[in-house]
N, C-alpha and C positions, 0 to 999 in steps of 0.2 A: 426867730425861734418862738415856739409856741407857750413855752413856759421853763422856769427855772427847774434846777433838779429838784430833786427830792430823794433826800439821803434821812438816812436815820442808823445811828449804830447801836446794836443791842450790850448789854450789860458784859463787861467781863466775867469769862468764866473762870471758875475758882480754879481749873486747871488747864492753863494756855497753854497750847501746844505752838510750836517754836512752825510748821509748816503755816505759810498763808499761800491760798489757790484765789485767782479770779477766773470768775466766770462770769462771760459776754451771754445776755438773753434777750435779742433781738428779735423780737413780738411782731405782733398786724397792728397793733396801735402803738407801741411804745419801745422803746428802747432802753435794757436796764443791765443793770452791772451787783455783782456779789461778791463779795470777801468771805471765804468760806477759810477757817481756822482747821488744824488738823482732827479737831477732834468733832470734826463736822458741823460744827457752831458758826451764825452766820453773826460776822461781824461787821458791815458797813453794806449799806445798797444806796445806789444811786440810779434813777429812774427820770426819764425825757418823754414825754408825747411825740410826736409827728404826726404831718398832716394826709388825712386820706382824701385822696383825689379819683372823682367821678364823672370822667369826662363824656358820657353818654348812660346811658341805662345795663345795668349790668357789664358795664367796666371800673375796673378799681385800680389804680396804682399806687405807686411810693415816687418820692423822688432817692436816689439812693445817694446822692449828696450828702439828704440830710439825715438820712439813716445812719451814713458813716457819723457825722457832725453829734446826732443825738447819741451813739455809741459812745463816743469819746468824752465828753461831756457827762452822761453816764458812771464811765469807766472811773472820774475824776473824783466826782461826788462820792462813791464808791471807796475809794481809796481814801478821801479825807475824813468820811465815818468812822472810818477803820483806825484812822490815826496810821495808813502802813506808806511808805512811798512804795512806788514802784519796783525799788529794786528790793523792795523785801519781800515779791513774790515769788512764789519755786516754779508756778509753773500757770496755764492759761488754759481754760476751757470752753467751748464753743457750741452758744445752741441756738435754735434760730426756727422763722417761721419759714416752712420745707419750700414748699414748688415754685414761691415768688420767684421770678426773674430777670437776671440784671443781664445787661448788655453792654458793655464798655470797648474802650481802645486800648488795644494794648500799649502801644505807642508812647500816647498821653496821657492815659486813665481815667478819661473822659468817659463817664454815662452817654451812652447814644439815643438814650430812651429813657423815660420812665422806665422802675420797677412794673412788672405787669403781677399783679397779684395772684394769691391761691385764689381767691373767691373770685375773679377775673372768668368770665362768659363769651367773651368774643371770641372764639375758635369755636362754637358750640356746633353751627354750620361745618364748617371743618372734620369734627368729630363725627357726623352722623355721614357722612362722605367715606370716610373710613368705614366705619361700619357696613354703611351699605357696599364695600368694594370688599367686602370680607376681608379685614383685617382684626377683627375683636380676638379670634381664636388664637392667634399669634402672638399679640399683645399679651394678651391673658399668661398665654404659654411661658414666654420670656421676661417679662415683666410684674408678675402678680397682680397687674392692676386693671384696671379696666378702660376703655376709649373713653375718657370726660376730658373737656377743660379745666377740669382741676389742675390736672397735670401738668408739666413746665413745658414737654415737649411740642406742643402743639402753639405754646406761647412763641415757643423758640420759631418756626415754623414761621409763625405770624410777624413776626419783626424781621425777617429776614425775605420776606416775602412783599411786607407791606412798607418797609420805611428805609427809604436811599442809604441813609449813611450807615445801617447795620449791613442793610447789603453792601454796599463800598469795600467797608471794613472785611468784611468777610472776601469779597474777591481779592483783595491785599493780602490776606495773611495776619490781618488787624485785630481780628476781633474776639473778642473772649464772650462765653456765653458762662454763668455761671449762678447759681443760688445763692442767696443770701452770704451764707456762710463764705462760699468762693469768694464774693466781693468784699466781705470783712478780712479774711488773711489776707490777698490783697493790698488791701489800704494797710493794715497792719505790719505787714513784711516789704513796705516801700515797693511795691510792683514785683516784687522774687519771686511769689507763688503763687500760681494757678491751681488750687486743688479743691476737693472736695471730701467728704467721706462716702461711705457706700451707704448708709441712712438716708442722706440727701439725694444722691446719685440715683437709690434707686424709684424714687418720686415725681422722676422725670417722663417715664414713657420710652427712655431708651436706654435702658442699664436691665442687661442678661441678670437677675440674683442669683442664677446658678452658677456662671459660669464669673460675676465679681466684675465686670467690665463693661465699656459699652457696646453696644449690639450695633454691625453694621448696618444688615439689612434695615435696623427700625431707623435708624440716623440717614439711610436713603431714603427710606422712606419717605420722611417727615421732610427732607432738605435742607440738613442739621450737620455740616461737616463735623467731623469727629475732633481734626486740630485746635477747632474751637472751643471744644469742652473743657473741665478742670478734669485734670487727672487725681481718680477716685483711688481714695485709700481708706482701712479700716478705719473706723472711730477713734482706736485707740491706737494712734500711730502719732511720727513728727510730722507735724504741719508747716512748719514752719517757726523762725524765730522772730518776736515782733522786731521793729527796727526801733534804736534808740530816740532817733531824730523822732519817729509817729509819738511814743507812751514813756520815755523819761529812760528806759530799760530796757536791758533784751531778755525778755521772757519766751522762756518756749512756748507754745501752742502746741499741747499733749491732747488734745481731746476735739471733736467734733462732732456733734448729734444732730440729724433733726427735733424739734423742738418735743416731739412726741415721743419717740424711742428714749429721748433724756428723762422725758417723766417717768416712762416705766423704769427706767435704770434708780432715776430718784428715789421712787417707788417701794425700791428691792423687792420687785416681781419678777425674780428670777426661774422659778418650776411653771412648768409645763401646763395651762388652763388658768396661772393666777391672771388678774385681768384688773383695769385699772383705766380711769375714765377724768377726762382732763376736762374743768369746765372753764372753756375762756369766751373768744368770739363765737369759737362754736363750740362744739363737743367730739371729742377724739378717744374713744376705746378702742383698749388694745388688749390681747391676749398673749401668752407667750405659746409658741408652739414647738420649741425644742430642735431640732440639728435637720427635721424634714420639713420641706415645704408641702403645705396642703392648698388643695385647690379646692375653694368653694364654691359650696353649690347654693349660696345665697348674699351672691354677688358682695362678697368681701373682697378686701385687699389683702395681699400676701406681700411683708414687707419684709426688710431684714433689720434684727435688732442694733444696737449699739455696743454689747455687754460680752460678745462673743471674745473668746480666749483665740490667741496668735492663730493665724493657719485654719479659724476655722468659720465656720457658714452656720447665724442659729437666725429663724425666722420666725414671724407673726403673723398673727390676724387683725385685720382693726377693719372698722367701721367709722364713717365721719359723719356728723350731723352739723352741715353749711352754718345754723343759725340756732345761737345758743345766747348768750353773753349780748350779740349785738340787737337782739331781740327785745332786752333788759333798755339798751341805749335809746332803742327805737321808741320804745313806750313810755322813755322819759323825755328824749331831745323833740321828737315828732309828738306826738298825742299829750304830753306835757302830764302826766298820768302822779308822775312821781320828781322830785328834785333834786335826789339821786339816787345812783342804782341800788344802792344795799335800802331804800324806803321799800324796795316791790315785796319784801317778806311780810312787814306789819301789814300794806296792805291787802295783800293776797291770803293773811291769817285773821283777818276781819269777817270773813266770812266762811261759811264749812263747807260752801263745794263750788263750782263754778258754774253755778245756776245754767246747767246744761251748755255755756259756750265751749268753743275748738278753737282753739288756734294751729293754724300750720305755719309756721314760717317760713312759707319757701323761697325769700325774697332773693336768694340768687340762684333757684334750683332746688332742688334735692341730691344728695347723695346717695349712700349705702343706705339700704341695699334697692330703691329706686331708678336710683342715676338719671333723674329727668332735669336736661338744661333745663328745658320748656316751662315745668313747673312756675308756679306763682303763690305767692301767701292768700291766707284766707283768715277771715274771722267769721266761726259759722255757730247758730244759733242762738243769735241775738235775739233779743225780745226788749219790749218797755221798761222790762223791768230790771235789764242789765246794768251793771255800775261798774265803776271803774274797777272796784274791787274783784267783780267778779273776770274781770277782760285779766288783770292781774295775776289772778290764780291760776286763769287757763294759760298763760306764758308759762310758769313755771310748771303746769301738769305738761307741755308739749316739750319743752326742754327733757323730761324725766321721762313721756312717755317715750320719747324717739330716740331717747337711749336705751329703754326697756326693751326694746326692739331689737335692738341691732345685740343685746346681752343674748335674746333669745340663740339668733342667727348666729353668734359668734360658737356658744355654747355646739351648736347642732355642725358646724364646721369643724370645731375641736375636738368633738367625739367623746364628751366628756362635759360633764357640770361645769360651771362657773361658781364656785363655791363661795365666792367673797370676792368685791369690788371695790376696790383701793381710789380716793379720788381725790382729785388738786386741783387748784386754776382757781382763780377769784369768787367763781359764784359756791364753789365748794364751803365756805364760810355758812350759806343761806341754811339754814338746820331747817325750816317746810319743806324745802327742795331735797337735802338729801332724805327726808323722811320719806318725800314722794317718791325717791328712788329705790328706795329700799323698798316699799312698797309695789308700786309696777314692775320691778325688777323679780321680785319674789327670790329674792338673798339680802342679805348681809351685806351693809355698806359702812366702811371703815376710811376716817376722816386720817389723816397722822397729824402730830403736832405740829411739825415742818411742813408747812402747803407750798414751799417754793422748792418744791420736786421737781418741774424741771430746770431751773439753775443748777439745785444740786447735784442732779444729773451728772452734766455737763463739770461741777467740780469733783465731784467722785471719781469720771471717768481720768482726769486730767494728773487728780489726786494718786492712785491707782499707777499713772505711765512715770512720775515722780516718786515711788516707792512711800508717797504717807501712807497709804492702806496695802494690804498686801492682796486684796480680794473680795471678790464679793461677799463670803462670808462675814469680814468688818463691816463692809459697809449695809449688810442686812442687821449687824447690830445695832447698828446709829438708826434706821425708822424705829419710830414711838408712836403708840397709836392716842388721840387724842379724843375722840369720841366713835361709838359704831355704833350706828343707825340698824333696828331690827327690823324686817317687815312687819306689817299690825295689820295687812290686810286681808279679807280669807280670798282663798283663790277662786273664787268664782265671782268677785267681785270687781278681782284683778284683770279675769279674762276679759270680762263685760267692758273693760275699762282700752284695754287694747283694743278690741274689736269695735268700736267706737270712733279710735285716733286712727284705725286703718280705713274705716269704711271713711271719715273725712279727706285722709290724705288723697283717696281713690279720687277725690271730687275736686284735686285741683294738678292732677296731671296732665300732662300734655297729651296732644295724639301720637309724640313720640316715645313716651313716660310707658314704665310696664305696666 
């Protein structure tokens, strides 16, 4: 085990409400757990690392062993914060990092494989194969997403392809292919449930979002049997009930999000353009786009939300920026820059601009709206008289520029402003960085006081299918805004400032990069 938990429970509130919800938030680096009280108050968290595994250059894995192991462990710390046993939970909500992919036995329950991760490259060949055999248009059609390895499908693909005993399992009848999520109910329901929701399902490369199910054609395509997938259900459906023997109780599992659809849910960005930007490993902005799907014309993702009511279909826009947070790690564990991550703020406000350097982080690619595997990172315009400080600032202007980017592209796909950008995830804390957002963004950036929007997510949704809330409207009363960041910079300094971060990005694309 990498380290003990870390729990901490906040203060009783003067008015306890009698519902306690848990929610599972199984992360890229860590594994965490929350006691969410009915009146939206978070009462106990417990939190595990795990180790990430780099078995070549641009591959990532998990072991999902210990994903389950730091879950439960998690789950534990969580509950003893809280002071709650397990059976005084009502119900159980699930969120989770989206396209990872697990491979197991149905059998035994046996992992066949590493997790192969979101950030994961090896299918990148693969992907441009596709493309070139014109299938982007298809994709695109059925999917909202675009041909990358980001995607789980092409993971799927590759394990089945490339290693005996997932093929095995698969000619048997054996094998389960499933996301994170899949693999936590699962373990949770003692082997009973194979499922997924349609958040996660549709992240894969082979789930129709119009039609709510998997796509045959795309699952031939890829050579991805269908029997092997979880069977996809909305968000806010029964997932299953954990087993006593797993967590002490049999609690339901009322909820399942991608880790991203839960922040906006968290969020309460519910209307149509509000948009909401999640700072972790990387950067995830999202838009809502209402009951139509829109196709963009600046290579966005069209996803489907978490929040939709029984019976019906509401979808998004997002944008992903690969290297955000692990940027911060880099320039602390590699370059030794800083001792930890929350030092990059004093040092990057030591000085007022970043003495003309760039940073790109393309260390596994680009995403939106690039989509170059090929890409590489870059530190450009260095001179003698650079300092750590100034290498520091240009991280957090490329974190902020490269969401000001994709704010633009989102905005121009919406057909409609971005009027205010709601944001969470660790580095949301850094007040230089949301300043610089608010700034290169040219809007309004709004902190809330609760930054564990997507746990809360995920117990709102679950909260919600257990009758504590009756609706989105409560649970838009529970955000509190906590600080809003104005823009301070004039716009033609802002432009100057984009055009700068594009013309360097242009310089570390690939031949197969736009």
């Amino acid at each position: 085990m990498l380290g003990r938990s870390v729990s901490g429970a906040l203060p009783i509130l003067e008015s306890v409400a009698e519902t306690f919800l848990l929610a599972i938030d199984q992360g890229t680096t860590s594994s965490r757990a929350l006691v969410v009280d009915g009146a939206g108050g978070i009462r106990g968290i417990g939190q595990l690392p795990f180790q990430q595994h780099f078995p070549r250059p641009g591959w990532v894995e998990h072991d999902p062993e210990e994903i389950w192991s730091t879950t439960l462990e998690a789950i534990a710390g969580a509950l003893a914060a809280a002071n709650i046993r397990p059976a005084g939970v009502a119900a159980m909500g699930i969120t989770n990092q989206r396209e990872t992919l697990v491979a197991w036995d149905r059998r035994t329950g046996e992992p066949l494989h590493r997790a192969i991760v979101w950030q994961d490259r090896r299918t990148a060949d693969l992907c441009q194969q596709l493309r070139d055999d014109g299938h982007e248009a298809l994709v695109q059609q059925r999917t909202g997403l675009t041909i990358d390895p980001y995607f789980s499908g092409t993971k799927a693909s590759w394990l089945l392809r490339e290693v005996p005993r997932v093929a095995s399992a698969a000619s048997a009848g054996d094998l389960a292919l499933g996301t994170v999520d899949s693999w936590l109910i699962w373990k949770l329901t003692g082997g009973q449930r194979h499922v997924t929701d349609y958040t996660n399902a549709c992240r894969t490369m082979l789930f129709d979002i119009h039609r709510a199910r998997w796509d045959e054609e795309l699952c031939a395509l890829l050579g991805v049997p269908i029997g092997a997938l979880a069977e996809p259900l909305p968000s806010r459906s029964e997932f299953g009930v954990c087993s006593r023997e797993v967590i002490g109780a049999e609690i339901p599992i009322l909820a399942v999000a991608g880790d991203q659809q839960a922040a906006l849910f968290g969020q309460a960005a519910f209307e149509r353009g509000q948009a909401k930007n999640t700072y972790g490993t990387g950067c995830f902005l999202i838009g809502q786009a209402g009951g139509e799907a829109p196709v963009s014309a600046n290579r966005l993702l069209t996803s489907l939300t978490a929040g939709a009511a029984p019976g019906r279909l509401e979808f998004l826009v997002e944008g992903s920026v690969f290297v955000a947070g692990s940027l911060v790690q880099w320039l602390r564990d590699e370059l030794k820059l800083v001792e930890r991550s929350e030092d990059i703020e004093a040092l990057a406000a030591s000085v007022p601009d970043a003495g003309g350097v760039t940073i790109v982080p393309a260390f596994t690619g680009l995403g939106a709206p690039y989509w170059d595997a090929g890409a590489r990172g870059a530190i450009l315009g260095l001179t003698r008289g650079t300092t750590a400080a100034h290498i520091a600032r240009a991280a957090l202007e490329a974190i902020a520029l490269a969401s000001a980017e994709l704010v633009g592209a989102l905005a121009s796909d919406l057909g409609a402003p971005v009027t205010e950008l709601r944001v969470d995830g660790g580095a949301a804390s850094n007040n230089l960085l949301m300043q610089m957002q608010a700034d290169f963004a040219g809007l309004p950036v709004l902190r809330p006081a609760a930054t564990e929007t997507t746990a809360l997510g995920a117990a709102y949704l679950a909260g919600i299918g257990c009758g504590a809330w009756a609706g989105q409207d409560e649970i838009a009363a529970l955000w509190k805004l906590e600080r809003r960041f104005e823009p301070a910079l004039a716009e033609g300094e802002r432009e100057a400032k984009l055009h700068e971060w594009r013309r360097a990005v242009r310089r570390v694309l690939s031949d197969e990069g736009a």
